[in-house]
RODO-2510 file (C-alpha; in nm, 4 decimals, decimal comma):
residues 302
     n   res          X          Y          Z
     1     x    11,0713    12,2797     8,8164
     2     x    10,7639    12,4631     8,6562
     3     x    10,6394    12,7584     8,9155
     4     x    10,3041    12,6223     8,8464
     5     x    10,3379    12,2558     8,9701
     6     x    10,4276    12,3939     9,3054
     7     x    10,0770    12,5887     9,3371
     8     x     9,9285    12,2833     9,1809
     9     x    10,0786    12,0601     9,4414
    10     x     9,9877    12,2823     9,7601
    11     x     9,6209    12,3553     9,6302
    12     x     9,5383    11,9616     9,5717
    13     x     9,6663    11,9195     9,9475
    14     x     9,4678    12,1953    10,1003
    15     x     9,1649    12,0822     9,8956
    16     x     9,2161    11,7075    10,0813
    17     x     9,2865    11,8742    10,4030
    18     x     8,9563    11,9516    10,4933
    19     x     8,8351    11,6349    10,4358
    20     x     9,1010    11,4458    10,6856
    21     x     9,1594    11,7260    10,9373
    22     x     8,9346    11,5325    11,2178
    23     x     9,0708    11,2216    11,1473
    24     x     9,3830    11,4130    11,2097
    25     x     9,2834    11,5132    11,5369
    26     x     9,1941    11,1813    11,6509
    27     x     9,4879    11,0158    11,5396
    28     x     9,7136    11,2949    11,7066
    29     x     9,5263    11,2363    12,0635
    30     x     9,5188    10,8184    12,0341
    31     x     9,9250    10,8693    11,9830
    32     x     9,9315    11,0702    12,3000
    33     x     9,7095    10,8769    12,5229
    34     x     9,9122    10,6679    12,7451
    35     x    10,2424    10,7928    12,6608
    36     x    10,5349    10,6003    12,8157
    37     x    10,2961    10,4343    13,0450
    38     x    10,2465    10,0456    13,0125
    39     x     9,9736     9,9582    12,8210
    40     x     9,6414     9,8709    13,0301
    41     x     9,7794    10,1133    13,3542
    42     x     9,6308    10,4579    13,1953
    43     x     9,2732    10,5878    13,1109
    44     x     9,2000    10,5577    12,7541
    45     x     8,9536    10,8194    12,6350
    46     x     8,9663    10,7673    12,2861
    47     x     8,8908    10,3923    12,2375
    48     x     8,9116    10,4177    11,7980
    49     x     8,8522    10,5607    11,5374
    50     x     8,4860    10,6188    11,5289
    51     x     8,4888    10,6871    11,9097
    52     x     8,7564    10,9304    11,9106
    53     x     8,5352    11,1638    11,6905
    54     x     8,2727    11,1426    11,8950
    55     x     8,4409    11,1826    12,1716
    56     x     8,5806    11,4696    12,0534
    57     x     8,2660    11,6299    11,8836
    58     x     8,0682    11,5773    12,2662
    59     x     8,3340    11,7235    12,5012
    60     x     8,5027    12,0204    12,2436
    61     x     8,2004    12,0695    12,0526
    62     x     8,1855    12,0150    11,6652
    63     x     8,4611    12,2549    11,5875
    64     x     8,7080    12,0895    11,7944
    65     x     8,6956    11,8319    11,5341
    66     x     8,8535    12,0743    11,3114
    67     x     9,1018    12,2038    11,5287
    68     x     9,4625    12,3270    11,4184
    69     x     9,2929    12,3381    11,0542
    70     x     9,4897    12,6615    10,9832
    71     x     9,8519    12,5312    11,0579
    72     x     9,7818    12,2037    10,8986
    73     x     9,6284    12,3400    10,5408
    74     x    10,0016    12,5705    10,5710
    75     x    10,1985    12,2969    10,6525
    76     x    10,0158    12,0397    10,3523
    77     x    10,0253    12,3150    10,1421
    78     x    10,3850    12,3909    10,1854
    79     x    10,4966    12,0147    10,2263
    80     x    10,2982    11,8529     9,9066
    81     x    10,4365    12,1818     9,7247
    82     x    10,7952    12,0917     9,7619
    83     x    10,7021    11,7207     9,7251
    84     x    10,4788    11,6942     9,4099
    85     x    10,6784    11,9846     9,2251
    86     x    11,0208    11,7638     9,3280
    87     x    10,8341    11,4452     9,1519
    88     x    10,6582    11,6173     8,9000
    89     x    11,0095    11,7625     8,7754
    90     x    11,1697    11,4377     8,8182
    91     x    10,9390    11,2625     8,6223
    92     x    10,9336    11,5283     8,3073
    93     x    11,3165    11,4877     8,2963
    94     x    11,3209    11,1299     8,3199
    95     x    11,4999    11,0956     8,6604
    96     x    11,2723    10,8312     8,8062
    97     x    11,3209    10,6044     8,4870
    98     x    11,5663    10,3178     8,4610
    99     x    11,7504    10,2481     8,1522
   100     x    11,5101    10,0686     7,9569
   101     x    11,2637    10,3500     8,0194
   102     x    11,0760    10,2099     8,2948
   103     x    10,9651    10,3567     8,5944
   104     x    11,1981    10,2434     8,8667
   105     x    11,0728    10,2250     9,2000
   106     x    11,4112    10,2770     9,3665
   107     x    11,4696    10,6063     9,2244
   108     x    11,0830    10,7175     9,2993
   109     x    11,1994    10,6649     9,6760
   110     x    11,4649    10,8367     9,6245
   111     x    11,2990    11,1614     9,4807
   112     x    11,0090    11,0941     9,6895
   113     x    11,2443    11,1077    10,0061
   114     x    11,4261    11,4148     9,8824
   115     x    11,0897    11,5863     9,8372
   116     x    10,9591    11,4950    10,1932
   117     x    11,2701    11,6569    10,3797
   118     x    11,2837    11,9753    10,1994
   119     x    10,9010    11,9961    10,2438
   120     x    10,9172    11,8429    10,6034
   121     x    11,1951    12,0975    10,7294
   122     x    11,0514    12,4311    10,5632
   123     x    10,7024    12,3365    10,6619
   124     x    10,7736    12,2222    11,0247
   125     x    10,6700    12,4998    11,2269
   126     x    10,3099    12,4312    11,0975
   127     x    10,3404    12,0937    11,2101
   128     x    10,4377    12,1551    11,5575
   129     x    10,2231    12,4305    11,5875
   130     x     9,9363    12,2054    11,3944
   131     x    10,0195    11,9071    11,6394
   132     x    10,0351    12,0964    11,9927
   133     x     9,6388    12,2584    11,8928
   134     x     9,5204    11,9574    11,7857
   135     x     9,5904    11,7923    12,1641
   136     x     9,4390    12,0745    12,3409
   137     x     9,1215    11,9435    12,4813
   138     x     8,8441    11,9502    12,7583
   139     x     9,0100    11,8217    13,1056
   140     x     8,8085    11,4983    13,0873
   141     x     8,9732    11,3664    12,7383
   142     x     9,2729    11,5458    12,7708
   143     x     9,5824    11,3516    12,6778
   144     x     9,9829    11,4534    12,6231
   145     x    10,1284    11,8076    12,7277
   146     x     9,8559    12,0499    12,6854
   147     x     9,9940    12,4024    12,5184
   148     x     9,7887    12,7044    12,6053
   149     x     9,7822    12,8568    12,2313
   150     x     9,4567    13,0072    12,1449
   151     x     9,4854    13,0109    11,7541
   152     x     9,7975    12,9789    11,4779
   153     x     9,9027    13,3301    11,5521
   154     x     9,8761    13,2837    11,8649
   155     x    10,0556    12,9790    11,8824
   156     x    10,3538    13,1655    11,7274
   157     x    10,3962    13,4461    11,8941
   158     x    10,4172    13,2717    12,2494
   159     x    10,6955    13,0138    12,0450
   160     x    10,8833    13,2709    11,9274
   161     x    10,8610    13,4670    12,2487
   162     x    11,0037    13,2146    12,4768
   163     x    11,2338    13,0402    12,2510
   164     x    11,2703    13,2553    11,9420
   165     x    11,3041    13,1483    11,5775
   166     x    11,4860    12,7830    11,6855
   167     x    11,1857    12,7443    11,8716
   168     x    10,9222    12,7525    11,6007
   169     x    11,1620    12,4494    11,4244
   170     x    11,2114    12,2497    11,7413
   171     x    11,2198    11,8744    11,6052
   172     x    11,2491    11,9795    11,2713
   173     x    11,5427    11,7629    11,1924
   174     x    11,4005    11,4710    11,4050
   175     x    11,0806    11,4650    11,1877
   176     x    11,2981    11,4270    10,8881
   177     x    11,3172    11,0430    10,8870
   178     x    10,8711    11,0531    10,8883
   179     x    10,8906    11,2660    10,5478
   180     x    11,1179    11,0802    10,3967
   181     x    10,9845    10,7186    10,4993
   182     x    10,6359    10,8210    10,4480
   183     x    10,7194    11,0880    10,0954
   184     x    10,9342    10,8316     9,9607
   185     x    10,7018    10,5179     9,9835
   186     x    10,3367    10,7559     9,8506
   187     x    10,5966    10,8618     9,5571
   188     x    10,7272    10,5729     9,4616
   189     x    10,4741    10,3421     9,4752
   190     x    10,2148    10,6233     9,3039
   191     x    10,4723    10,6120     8,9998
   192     x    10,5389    10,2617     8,9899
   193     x    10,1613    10,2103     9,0227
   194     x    10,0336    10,4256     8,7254
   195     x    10,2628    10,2629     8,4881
   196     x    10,1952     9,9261     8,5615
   197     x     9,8143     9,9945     8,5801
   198     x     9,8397    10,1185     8,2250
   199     x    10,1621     9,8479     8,1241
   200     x     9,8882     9,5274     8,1872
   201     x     9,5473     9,7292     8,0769
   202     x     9,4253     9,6908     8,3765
   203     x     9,2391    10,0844     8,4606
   204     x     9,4033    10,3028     8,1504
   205     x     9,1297    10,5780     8,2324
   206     x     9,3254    10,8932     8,3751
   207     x     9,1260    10,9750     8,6442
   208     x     9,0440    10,6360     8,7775
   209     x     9,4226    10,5650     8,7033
   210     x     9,5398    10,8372     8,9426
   211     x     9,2441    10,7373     9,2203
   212     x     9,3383    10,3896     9,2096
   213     x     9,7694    10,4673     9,2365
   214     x     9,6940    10,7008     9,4709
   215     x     9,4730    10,4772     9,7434
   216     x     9,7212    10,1957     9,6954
   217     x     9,9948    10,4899     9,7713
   218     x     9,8476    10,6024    10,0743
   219     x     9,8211    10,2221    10,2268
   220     x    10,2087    10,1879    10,1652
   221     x    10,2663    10,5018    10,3362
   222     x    10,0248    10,4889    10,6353
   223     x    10,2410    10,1032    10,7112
   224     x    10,5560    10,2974    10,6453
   225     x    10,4978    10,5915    10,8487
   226     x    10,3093    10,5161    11,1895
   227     x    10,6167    10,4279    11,3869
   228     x    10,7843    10,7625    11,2675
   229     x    10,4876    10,9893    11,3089
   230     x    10,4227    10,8622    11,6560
   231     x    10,7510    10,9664    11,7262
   232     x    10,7235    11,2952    11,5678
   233     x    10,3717    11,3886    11,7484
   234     x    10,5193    11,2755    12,0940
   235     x    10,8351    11,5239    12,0207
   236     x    10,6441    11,8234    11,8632
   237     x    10,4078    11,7943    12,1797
   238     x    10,6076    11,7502    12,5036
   239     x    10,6598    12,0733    12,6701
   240     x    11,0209    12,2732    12,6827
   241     x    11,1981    12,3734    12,9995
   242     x    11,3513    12,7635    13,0007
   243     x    11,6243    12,6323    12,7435
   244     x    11,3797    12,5147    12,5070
   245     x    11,5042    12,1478    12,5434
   246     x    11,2217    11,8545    12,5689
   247     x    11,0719    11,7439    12,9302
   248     x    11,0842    11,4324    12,8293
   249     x    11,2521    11,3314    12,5088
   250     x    11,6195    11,4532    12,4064
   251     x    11,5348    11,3399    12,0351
   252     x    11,4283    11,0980    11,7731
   253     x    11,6333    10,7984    11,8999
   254     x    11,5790    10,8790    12,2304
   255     x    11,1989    10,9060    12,2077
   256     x    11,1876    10,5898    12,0128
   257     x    11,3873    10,3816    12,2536
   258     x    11,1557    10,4772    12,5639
   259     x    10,8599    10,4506    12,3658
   260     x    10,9908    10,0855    12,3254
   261     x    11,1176    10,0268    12,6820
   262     x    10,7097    10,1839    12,8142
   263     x    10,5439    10,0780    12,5777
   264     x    10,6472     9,8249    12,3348
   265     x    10,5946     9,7721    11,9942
   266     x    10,2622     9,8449    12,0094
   267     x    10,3297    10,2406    12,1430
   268     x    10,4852    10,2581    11,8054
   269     x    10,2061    10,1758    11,5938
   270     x     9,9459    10,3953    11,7932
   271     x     9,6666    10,5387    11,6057
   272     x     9,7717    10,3233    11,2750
   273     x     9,4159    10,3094    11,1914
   274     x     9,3462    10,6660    11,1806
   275     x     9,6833    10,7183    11,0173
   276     x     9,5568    10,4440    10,7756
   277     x     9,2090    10,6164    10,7287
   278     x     9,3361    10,9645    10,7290
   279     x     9,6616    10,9060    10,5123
   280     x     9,4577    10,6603    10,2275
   281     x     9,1944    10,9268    10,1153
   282     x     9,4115    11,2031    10,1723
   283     x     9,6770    11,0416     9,9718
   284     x     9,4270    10,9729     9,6852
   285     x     9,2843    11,2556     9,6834
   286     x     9,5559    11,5074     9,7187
   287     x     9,7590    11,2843     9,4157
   288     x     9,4115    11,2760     9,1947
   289     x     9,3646    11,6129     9,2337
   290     x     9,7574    11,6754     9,1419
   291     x     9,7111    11,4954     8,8426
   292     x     9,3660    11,6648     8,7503
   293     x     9,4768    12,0013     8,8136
   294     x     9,7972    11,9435     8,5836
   295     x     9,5078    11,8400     8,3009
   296     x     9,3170    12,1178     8,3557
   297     x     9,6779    12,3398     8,2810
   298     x     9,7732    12,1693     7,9690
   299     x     9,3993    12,1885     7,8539
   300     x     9,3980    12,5475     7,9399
   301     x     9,7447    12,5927     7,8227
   302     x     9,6891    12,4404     7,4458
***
């Protein structure tokens, strides 16, 4: 795994990160609103997409649509590292090809899910650190447990100050099954995608090649994932007792079953349009610019 494909990987995320980070924020406070309350019994401040950032941008000011930036360009940076250097090395060596050559969509989920958890797990504290600023709001829109961290340092030191080092990974391993849903799908699909593209000469261009893979990536993984990054959100947020245990979730099955029993189906799939919005650009761009920054290494390498 080339040294370089890892910077390459965590650069084209952060460069895609500022572009989605309020999209982000409203997507993070539409999964919160109402949780494990029956749906048409709570207030619902954030009514979409469009009115979520406006929302946002009159109550918290402009800047609040760009809160927990820091923690989420870390944890993208770290997570689309591991991910894009895992299926960058996988696909140099041939391990996401079938027999007969051919890109095999099966083994691109596989790689792609491998990728996600070791990204997922050493990038986690950004996410819950990312998740819990990102729900901090004005009283009047506030939704979900509301953490009293002033900035990423912040956030840290009062973490590892009341629940040490396992606090800063709390619902590491629960977010697992999001990475490797979501990672696995965006890989798999991106691979699969390019080849065939090029296979039928349908868009051979590079570039546009990569663009068009990479926004028919992203709407794979924004079905794939809502269900499992509602879950994650709801379990990075909730607030800890002395112990550090959850208030009101115990883990990822339980969450999911009283998300079910509260709210139904449709608890599950809260904020899918933001997640669709967010995760389609971000998806194409942070796998164009992958691609486009490898170019730019062999052209500078040669």
């Amino acid at each position: 795994m080339a040294t370089s494909d890892f910077v390459l990987g965590g650069l084209a995320s952060v460069g895609a990160t500022f572009f989605t980070n309020p999209i982000e924020v409203v997507k993070t406070r539409i999964q919160l609103q109402g949780e494990l309350a029956a749906r048409g019994t709570y207030v619902v401040p954030y009514k979409g997409v469009l009115h979520g950032l406006l929302t946002v941008a009159r109550n918290d000011g402009y800047a609040g649509l760009q809160k927990g930036l820091a923690p989420a360009l870390c944890f993208q940076f770290i997570i689309n590292s591991c991910r894009l250097s895992i299926y960058s090395a996988a696909t140099d060596r041939g391990w996401m090809h079938n027999q007969q050559g051919e890109v095999s969509y099966g083994l691109g989920l596989l790689w792609g899910a491998i990728g996600g958890v070791v990204g997922s797990y050493c990038s986690s504290p950004f996410f819950l650190i990312k998740t819990q600023l990102q729900s901090q709001a004005a009283k009047e829109i506030a939704v979900g447990y509301q953490h009293a961290h002033t900035s990423l340092t912040d956030a840290v030191r009062q973490i590892y100050g009341r629940n040490g080092i396992a606090g800063l990974w709390r619902g590491s391993l629960a977010a697992l099954p999001r990475a490797a849903i979501g990672s696995g799908a965006q890989i798999a699909t991106f691979g699969k995608t390019k080849a065939l593209l090029v296979q039928h000469d349908w868009v051979t261009q590079p570039t546009l090649n990569s663009f068009c893979a990479g926004l028919i990536a992203g709407s794979i993984m924004s079905v794939a994932m809502t269900p499992p990054d509602v879950i994650a959100t709801r379990l990075y947020n909730q607030g800890v007792d002395a112990e550090g245990r959850g208030l009101l979730y115990r883990g990822w099955l339980d969450c999911c079953v009283k998300i079910l029993r509260s709210e139904g189906i449709y608890g599950l799939y809260k904020g899918f349009w933001p997640n669709y919005l967010r995760i389609a650009p971000h998806s194409t761009l942070v796998l164009l610019f992958f691609d486009e920054l490898r170019d730019l290494r062999e052209r500078l390498g040669s």
